[in-house]
C-alpha positions in Angstrom: 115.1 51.5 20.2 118.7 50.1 20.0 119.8 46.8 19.2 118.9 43.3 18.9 117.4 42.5 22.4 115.1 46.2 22.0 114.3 45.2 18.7 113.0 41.7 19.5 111.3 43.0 22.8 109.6 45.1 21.0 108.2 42.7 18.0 107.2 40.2 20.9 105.0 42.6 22.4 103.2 43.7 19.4 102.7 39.9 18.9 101.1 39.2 22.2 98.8 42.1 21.8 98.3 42.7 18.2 94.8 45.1 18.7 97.1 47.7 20.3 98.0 50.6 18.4 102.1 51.3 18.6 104.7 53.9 17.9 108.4 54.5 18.6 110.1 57.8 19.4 113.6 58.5 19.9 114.9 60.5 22.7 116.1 63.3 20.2 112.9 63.6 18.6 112.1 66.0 21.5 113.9 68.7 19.8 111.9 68.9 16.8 108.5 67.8 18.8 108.8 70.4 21.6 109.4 74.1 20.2 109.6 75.3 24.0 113.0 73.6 24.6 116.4 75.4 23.7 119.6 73.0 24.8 121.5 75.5 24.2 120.3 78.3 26.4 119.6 76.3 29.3 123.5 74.5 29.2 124.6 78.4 28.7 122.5 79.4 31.8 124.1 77.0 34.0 127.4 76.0 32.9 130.6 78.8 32.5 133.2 77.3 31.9 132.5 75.3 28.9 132.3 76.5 25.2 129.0 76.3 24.0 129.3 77.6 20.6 129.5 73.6 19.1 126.3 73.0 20.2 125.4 73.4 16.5 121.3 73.1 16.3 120.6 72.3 19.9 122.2 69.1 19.2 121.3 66.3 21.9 124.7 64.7 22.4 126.1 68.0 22.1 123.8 68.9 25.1 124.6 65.9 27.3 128.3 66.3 26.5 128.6 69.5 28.3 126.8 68.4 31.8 129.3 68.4 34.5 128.8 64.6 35.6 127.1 61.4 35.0 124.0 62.1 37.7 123.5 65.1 35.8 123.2 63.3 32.3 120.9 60.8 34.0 118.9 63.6 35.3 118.3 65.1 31.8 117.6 62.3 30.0 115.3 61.0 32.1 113.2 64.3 32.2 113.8 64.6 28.5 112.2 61.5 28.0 109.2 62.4 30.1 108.9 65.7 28.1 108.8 63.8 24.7 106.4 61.0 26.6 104.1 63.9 27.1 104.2 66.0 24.0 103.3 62.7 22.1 100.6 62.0 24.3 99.0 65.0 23.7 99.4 65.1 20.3 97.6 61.8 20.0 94.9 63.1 22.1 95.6 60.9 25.0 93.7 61.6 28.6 96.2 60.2 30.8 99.5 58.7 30.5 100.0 54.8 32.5 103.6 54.5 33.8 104.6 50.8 35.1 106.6 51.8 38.0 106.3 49.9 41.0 106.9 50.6 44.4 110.4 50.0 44.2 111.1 52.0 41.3 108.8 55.2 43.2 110.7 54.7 46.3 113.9 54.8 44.5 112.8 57.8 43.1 111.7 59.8 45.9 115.3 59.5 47.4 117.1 60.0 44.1 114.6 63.6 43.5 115.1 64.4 47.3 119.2 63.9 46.6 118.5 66.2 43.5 117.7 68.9 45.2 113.7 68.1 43.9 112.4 67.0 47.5 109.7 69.6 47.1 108.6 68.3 44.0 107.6 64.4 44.8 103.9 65.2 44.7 104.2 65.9 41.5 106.8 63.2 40.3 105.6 59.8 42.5 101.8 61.1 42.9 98.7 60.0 40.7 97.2 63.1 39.3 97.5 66.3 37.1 101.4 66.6 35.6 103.4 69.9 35.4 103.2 68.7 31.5 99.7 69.5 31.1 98.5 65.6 31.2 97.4 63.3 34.0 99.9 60.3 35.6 98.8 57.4 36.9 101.1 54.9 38.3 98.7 51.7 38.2 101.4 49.2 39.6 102.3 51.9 42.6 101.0 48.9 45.3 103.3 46.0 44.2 106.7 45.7 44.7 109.1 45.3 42.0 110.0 41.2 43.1 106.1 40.6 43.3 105.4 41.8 39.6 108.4 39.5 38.4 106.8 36.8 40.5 103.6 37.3 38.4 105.1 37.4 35.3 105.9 33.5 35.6 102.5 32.0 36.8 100.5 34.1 33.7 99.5 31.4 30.5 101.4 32.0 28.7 104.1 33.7 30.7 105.0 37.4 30.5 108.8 36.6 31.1 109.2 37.1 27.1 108.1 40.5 27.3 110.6 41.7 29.6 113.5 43.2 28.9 115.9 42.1 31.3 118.8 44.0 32.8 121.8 43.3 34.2 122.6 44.4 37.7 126.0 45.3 38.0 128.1 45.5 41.2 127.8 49.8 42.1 131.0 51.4 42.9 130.3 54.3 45.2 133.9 56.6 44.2 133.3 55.9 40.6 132.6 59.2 38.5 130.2 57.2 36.1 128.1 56.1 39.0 124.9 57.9 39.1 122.7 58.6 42.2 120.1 56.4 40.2 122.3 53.5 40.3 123.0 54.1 44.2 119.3 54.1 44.9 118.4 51.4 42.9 121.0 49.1 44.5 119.9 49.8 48.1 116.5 49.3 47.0 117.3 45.7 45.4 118.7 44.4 48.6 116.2 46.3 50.7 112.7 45.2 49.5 114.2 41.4 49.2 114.4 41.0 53.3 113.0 44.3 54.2 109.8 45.1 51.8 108.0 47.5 54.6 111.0 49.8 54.4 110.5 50.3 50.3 106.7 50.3 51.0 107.1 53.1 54.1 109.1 55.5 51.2 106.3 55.5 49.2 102.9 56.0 51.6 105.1 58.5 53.0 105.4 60.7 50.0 102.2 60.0 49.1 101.3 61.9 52.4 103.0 65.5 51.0 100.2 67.3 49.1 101.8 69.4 45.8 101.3 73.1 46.6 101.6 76.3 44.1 100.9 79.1 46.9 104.5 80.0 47.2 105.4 79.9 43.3 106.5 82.5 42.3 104.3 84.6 39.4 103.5 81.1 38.3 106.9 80.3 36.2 107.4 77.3 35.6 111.3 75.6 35.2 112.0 75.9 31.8 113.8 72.9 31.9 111.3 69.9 34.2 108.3 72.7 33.7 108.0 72.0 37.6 107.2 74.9 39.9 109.9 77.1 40.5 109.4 78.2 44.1 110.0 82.0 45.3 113.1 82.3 47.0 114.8 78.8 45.7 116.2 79.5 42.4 119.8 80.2 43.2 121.8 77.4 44.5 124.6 77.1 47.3 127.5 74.1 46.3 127.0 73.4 50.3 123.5 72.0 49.3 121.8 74.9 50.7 119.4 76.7 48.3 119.2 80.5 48.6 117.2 82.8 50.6 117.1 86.2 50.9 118.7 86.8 54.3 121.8 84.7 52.8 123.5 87.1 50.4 126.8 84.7 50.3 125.5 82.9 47.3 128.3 80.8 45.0 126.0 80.7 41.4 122.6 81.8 40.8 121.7 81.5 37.4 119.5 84.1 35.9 117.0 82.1 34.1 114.0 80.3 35.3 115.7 76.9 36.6 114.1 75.1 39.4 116.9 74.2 41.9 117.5 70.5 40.5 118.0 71.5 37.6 119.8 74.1 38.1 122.3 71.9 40.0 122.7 69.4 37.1 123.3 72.2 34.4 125.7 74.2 36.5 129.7 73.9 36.9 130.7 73.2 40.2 133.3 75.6 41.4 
């Protein structure tokens, strides 16, 4: 955790509920935590036209550095962050892992995947159940909409309102290069579910519909980068948005390694 408002968060919550047992993790902790993951040879798998020899030790700035755009350092953050979530719940034993994400958040995140090029993994990213990690998800807050759980946070004695890191919503500037698809999402969302809630709500029960599926995986392998399936047929990647089959030999960049079509897009150069 960084800075002052992190920092006092954090002690506030240990306060309230003193019998819990806490730690704290850094994002670049993964590197020493998960043996499986090589920066390095990933970025060098998808990218060509950068230098990779400075990435000295698999560094983690080093890594995000050399991603082609801001969506794409989103994109590996936020799966980094869910590989160290899971290594460190495993390591502690843990039988399931409880994520607070509302509706909002899991409807923002089925488009976002979907925009990704991950549309065939939401089972297994908005879905309670088995992980590709090796853990179970559950998303206990999955019914509520993100408005209705700040709502609540004010009528609890004493208030939760203390506990809550809040964040600034600034003003999303479509052209900009350091706006992410996140950030598009999450402003539709926000104006969405405050007139409109059964549209956010429809997102989600209609995700929660699509059933995860590993009969068309191929030998099993698993992306070395999301450990998500990687599907026969869908590894290589078309910069029209088209992933590659067989009977479409006019592919731009398929990178050799086992890269699941997001992240293969977020790791590779665009021509």
């Amino acid at each position: 955790m960084q800075g002052t408002g992190y920092e006092d968060n954090w002690r506030s919550i240990k306060e309230r509920f003193p019998s819990a047992t806490y730690s704290t993790a850094g994002l670049e902790d993964i590197l020493n935590q998960d043996t499986t993951l090589d920066l390095n040879d990933i970025l060098a798998s998808g990218s060509t036209s950068h230098d990779h020899a400075y990435l000295k030790e698999g560094r983690l700035e080093d890594f995000l550095a050399g991603l082609p755009s801001a969506t794409s350092r989103s994109d590996m953050i936020s799966i980094l962050r869910c590989r160290l979530i899971s290594h460190l719940a495993k390591k502690h034993r843990c039988s399931s892992i409880l994520y607070g994400d509302s509706t909002t958040r899991l409807a923002e995140r089925t488009l976002s995947e979907t925009a990704k090029g991950r549309g065939g993994s939401i089972p297994w990213l908005t879905a309670d159940g088995p992980s590709p990690h090796g853990i179970k998800i559950v998303y206990p807050m999955r019914d509520l909409l993100r408005k209705e759980i700040a709502a609540y946070t004010t009528m609890t004695d004493p208030p939760l309102t203390p506990l809550i890191l809040e964040g600034n919503s600034p003003v999303v500037v479509p052209s900009s290069k350091n706006t992410t698809i996140e950030d598009l999402m999450s402003q539709y969302f926000e104006s969405v579910e405050q007139n409109y809630p059964s549209i956010v709500a429809n997102v989600v029960r209609t995700s929660s519909r699509l059933v995860a599926s590993i009969t068309d995986a191929e030998g099993g392998r698993d992306c070395r980068m999301c450990s998500l399936p990687v599907t026969k047929g869908h590894e290589g990647l078309r910069w029209s948005g088209e992933q590659e089959h067989p009977n479409e030999p006019e592919v731009v960049a398929s990178p050799p390694s086992s890269l699941c079509y997001g992240c293969a897009r977020s790791t590779l150069d665009p021509p």
